[in-house]
C-alpha positions in Angstrom: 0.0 0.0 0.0 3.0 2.4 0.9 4.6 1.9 -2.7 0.8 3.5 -4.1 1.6 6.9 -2.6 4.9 7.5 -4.2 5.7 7.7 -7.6 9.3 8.2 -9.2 10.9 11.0 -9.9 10.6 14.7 -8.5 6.5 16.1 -9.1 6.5 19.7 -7.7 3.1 20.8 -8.1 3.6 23.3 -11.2 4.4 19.4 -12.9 1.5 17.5 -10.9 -1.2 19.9 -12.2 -0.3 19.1 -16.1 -0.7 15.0 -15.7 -3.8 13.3 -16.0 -2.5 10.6 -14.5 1.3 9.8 -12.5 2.1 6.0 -12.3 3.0 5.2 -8.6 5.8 2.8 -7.4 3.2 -0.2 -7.2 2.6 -0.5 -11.0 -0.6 1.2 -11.3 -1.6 4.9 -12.2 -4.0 7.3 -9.9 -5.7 9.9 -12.0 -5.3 13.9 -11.2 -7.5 16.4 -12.0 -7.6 20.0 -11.4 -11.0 22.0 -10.8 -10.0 25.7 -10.0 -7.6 25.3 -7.2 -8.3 22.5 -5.9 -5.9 19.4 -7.1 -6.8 16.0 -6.5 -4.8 13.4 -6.8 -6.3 9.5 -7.0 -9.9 11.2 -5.5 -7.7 12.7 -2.3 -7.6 16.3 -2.5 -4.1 18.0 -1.9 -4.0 19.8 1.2 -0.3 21.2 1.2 1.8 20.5 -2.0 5.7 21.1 -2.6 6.9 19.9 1.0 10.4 19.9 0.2 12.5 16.7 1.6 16.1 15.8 1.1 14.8 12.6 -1.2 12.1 14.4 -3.3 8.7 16.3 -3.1 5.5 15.3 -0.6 2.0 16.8 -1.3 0.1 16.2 1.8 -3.7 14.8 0.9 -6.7 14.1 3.1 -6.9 10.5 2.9 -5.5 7.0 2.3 -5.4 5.7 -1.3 -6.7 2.4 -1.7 -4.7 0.9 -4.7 -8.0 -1.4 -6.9 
């Protein structure tokens, strides 16, 4: 379940809001969409993006995902 919330590579937010979709560690893809400002990212809304770490980006969301 872990390997579902991280996806490869560095996604600041300016790059998250032009996918549709980001393939995560586990194989599968969670769909992003955009509706004014509010980003969600596999149905979880992002509720702080661009949380700089010394391995890579973390956008905070409201809620597990569930990988189907």
């Amino acid at each position: 379940m872990l390997l579902y919330h991280v996806a490869a590579g560095r996604y600041p937010a300016k790059r998250v809001v032009k996918q549709k979709s980001i393939e995560t560690l586990a194989g599968q893809r969670v769909k992003v969409t955009v509706r004014g400002d509010t980003v969600r990212v596999g149905g979880a809304k992002v509720v702080q993006a661009d949380v700089r770490t010394s391995n890579g980006v973390i956008h905070a969301i409201n809620k597990v995902l569930v990988p189907r």
